[in-house]
C-alpha positions as a LaTeX table, in Angstrom:
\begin{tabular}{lrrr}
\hline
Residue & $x$ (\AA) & $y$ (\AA) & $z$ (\AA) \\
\hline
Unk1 & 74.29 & 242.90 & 110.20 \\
Unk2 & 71.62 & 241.03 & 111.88 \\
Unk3 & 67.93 & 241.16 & 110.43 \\
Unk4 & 65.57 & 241.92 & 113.24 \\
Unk5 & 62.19 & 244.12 & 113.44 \\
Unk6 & 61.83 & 246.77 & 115.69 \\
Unk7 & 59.75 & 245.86 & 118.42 \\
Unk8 & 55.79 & 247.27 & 118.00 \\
Unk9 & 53.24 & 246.97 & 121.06 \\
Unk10 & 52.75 & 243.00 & 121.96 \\
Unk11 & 54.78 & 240.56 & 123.00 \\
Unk12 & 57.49 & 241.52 & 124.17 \\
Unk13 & 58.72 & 238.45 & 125.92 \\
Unk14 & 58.20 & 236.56 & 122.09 \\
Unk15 & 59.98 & 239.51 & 120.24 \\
Unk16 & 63.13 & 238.80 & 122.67 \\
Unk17 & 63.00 & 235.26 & 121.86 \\
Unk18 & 63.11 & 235.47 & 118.36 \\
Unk19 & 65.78 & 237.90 & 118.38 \\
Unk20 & 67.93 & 235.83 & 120.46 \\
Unk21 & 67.42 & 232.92 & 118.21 \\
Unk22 & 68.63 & 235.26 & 115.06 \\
Unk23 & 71.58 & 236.09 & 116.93 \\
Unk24 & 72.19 & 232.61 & 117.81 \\
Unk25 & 71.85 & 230.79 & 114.65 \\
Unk26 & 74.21 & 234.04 & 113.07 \\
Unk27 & 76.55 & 234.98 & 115.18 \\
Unk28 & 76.91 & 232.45 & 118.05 \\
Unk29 & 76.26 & 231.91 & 122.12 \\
Unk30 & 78.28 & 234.76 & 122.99 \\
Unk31 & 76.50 & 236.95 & 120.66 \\
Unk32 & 73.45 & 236.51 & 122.82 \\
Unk33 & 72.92 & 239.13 & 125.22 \\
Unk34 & 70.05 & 241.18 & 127.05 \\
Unk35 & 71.59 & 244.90 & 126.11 \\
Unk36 & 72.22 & 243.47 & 122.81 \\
Unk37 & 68.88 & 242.47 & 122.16 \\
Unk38 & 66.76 & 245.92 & 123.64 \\
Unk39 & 68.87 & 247.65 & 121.30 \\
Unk40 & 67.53 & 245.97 & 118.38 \\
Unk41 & 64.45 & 246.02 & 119.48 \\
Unk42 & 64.83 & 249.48 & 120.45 \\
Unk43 & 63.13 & 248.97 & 123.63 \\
Unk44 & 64.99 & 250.44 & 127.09 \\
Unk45 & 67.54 & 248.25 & 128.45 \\
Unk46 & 65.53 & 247.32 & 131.63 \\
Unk47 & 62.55 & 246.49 & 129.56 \\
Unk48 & 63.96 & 242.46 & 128.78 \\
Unk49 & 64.69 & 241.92 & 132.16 \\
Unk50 & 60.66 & 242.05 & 133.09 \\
Unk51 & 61.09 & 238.38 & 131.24 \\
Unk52 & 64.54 & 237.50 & 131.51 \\
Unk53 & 66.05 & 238.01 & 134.81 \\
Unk54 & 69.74 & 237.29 & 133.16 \\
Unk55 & 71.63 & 236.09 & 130.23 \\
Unk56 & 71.43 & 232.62 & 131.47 \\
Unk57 & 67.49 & 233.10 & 132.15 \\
Unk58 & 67.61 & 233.98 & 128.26 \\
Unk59 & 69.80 & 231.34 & 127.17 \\
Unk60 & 67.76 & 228.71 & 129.20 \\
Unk61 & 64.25 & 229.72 & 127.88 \\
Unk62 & 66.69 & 229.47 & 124.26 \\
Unk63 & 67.50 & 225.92 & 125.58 \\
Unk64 & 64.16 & 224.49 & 126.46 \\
Unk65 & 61.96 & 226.22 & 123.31 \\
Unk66 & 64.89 & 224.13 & 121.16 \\
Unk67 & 64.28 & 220.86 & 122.76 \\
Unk68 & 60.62 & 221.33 & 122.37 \\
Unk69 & 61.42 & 222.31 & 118.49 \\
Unk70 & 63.40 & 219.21 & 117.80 \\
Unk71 & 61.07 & 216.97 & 120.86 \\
Unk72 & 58.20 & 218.11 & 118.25 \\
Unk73 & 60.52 & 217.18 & 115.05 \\
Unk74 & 60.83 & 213.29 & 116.47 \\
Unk75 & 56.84 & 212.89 & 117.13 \\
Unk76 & 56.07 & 214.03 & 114.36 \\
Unk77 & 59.02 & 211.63 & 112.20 \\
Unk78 & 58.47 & 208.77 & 114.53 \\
Unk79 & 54.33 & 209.35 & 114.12 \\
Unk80 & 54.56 & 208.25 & 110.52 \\
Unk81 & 53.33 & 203.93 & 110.95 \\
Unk82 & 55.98 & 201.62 & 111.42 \\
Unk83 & 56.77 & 198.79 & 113.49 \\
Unk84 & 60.07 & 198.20 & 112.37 \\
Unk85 & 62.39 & 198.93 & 114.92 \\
Unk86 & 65.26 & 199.67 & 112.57 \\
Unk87 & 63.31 & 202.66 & 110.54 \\
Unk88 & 62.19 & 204.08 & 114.06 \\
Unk89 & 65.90 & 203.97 & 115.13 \\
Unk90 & 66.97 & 206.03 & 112.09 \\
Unk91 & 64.30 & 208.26 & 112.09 \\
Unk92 & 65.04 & 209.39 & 115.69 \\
Unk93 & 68.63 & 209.58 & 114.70 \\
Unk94 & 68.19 & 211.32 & 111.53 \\
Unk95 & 66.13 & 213.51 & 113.11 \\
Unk96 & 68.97 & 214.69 & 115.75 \\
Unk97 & 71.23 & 215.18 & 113.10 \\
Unk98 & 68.96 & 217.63 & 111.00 \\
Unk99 & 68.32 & 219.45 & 113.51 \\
Unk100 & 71.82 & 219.32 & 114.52 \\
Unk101 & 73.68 & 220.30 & 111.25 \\
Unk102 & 70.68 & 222.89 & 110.24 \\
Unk103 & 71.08 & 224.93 & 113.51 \\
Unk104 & 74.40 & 223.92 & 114.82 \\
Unk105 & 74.47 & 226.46 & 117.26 \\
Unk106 & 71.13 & 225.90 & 118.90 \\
Unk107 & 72.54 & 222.03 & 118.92 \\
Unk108 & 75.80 & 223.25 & 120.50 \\
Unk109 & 73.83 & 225.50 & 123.49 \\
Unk110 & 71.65 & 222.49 & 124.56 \\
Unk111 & 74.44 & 220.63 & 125.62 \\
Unk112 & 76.69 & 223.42 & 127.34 \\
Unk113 & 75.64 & 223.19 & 130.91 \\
Unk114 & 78.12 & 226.65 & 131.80 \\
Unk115 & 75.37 & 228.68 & 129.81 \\
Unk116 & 72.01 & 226.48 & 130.59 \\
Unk117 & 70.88 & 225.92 & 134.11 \\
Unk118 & 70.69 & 222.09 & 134.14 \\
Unk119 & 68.14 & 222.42 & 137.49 \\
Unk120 & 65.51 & 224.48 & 135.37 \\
Unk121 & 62.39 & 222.54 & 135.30 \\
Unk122 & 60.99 & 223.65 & 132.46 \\
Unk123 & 64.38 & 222.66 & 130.80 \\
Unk124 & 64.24 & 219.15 & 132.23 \\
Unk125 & 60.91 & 218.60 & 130.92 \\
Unk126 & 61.99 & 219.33 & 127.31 \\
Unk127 & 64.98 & 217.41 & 127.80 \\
Unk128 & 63.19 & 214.45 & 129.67 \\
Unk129 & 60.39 & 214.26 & 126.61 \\
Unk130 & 63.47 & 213.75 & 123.95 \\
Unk131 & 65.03 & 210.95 & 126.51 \\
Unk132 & 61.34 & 209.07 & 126.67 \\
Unk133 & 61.26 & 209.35 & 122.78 \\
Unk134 & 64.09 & 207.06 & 122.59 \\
Unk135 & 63.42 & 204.86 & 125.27 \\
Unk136 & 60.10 & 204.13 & 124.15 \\
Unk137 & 61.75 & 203.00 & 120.59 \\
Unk138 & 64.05 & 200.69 & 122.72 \\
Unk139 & 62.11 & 199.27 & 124.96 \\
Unk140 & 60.32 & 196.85 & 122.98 \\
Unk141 & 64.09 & 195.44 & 122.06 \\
Unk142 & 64.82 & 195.27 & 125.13 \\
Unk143 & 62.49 & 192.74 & 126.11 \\
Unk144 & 64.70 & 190.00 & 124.28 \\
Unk145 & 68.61 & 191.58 & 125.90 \\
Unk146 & 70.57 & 191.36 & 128.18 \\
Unk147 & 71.03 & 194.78 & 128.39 \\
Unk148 & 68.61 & 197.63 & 130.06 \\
Unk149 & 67.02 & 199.87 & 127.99 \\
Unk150 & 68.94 & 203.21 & 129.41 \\
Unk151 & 72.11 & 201.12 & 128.93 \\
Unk152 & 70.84 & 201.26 & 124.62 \\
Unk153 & 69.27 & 204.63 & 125.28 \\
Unk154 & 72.93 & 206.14 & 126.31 \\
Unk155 & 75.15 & 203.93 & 123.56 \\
Unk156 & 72.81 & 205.22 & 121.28 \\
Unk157 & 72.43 & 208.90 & 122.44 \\
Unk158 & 76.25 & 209.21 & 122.97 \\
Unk159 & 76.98 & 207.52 & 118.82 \\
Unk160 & 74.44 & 210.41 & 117.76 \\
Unk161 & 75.60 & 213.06 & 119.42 \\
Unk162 & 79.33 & 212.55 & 118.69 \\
Unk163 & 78.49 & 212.10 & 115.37 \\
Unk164 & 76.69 & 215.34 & 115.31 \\
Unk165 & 79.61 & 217.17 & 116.83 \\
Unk166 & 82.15 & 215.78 & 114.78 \\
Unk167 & 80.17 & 216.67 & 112.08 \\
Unk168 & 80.01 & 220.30 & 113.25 \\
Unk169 & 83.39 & 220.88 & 114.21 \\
Unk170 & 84.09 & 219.48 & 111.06 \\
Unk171 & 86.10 & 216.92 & 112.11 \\
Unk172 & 84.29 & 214.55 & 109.97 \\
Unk173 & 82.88 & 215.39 & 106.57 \\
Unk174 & 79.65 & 213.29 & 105.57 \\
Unk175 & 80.09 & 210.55 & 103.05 \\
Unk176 & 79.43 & 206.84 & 102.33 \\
Unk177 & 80.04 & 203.54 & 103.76 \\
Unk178 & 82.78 & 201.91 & 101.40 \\
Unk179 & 81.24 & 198.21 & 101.82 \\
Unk180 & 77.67 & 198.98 & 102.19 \\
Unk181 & 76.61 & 201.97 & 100.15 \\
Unk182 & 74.68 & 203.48 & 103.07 \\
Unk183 & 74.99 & 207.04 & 103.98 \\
Unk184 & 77.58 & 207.47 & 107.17 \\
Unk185 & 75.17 & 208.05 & 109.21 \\
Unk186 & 72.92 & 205.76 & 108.35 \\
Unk187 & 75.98 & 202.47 & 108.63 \\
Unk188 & 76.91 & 203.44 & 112.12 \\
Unk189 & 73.31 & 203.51 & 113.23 \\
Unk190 & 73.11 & 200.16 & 111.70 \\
Unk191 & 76.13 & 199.26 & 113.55 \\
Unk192 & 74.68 & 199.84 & 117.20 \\
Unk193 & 71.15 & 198.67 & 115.70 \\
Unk194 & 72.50 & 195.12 & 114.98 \\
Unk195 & 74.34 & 194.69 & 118.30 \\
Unk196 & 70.99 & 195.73 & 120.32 \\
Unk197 & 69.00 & 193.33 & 118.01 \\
Unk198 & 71.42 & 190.36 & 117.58 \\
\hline
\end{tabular}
């Protein structure tokens, strides 16, 4: 049974989020719906769509306040003083990949573009500020390659996200490097890291 409060006087816009997100993270995309959601709050059914126009308005504002979330999760890691290229790479990374494996389907809805609206520019701004993140990590690299920064950016993006959707399809369980010690994770980052600095 999913945990929710019944909706009081306020926001009513914020109450929907937050309601969506709980049936989300429990039960799934699918589980999100508009009906679904007034009836929890025990508000009329019309009364959501004053915010939410449709379930893909709702799963789109879902999108965008996740990318902020984890876009918020990387400044903050990446603020902490370092110049070393390789502990800003693995922060980014790790980063992902908490926020991957603790909400896995918030991860999953980000990247399904037949529930998001991939022209939403609200939802291209979130997704943009994640993008710049990791190019501004790069770039500095990228002075001394042969290869463009959004060539790293994507080999990078695509090794993290993989790994993050192996992981939660379970497809790959997490472990250890065998020669090096280092956490999975961790050894394939290292992998791409010393190929973009080499």
């Amino acid at each position: 049974m999913i945990e929710t409060s019944r909706y009081h006087h306020g926001n009513l816009r914020e109450q929907i989020l937050q309601t969506a997100f709980v049936l989300l993270d429990v039960e799934g995309i699918d589980a999100v719906g508009i009906r679904k959601i007034a009836r929890l709050l025990e508000v009329a059914h019309s009364a959501p769509a004053n915010h939410f126009k449709s379930k893909q308005a709702l799963l789109v504002a879902l999108a965008t306040d996740s990318f902020r979330d984890l876009y918020s999760k990387i400044v903050q890691e990446n603020s902490k003083e370092t110049d070393d290229f390789r502990v800003a790479i693995h922060s980014f990374s790790n980063t992902i990949l908490e926020f991957g494996l603790k909400y896995p389907n918030r991860y999953k809805l980000l990247w399904r573009s037949e529930y998001v609206d991939d022209q939403d520019s609200d939802l291209g701004i979130a997704k943009e500020d994640i993008y710049t993140q990791l190019t501004a990590i790069l770039s500095e690299q990228a002075k001394k390659k042969q290869v463009d920064v959004e060539s790293q950016a994507i080999a990078l993006w695509s090794l993290i996200h993989g790994y993050v959707l192996l992981r939660l399809d379970k497809n790959l369980k997490d472990g250890y490097d065998e020669v090096t010690g280092l956490k999975r994770q961790v050894a394939i980052i290292d992998v791409l890291i010393d190929g973009i600095i080499e």
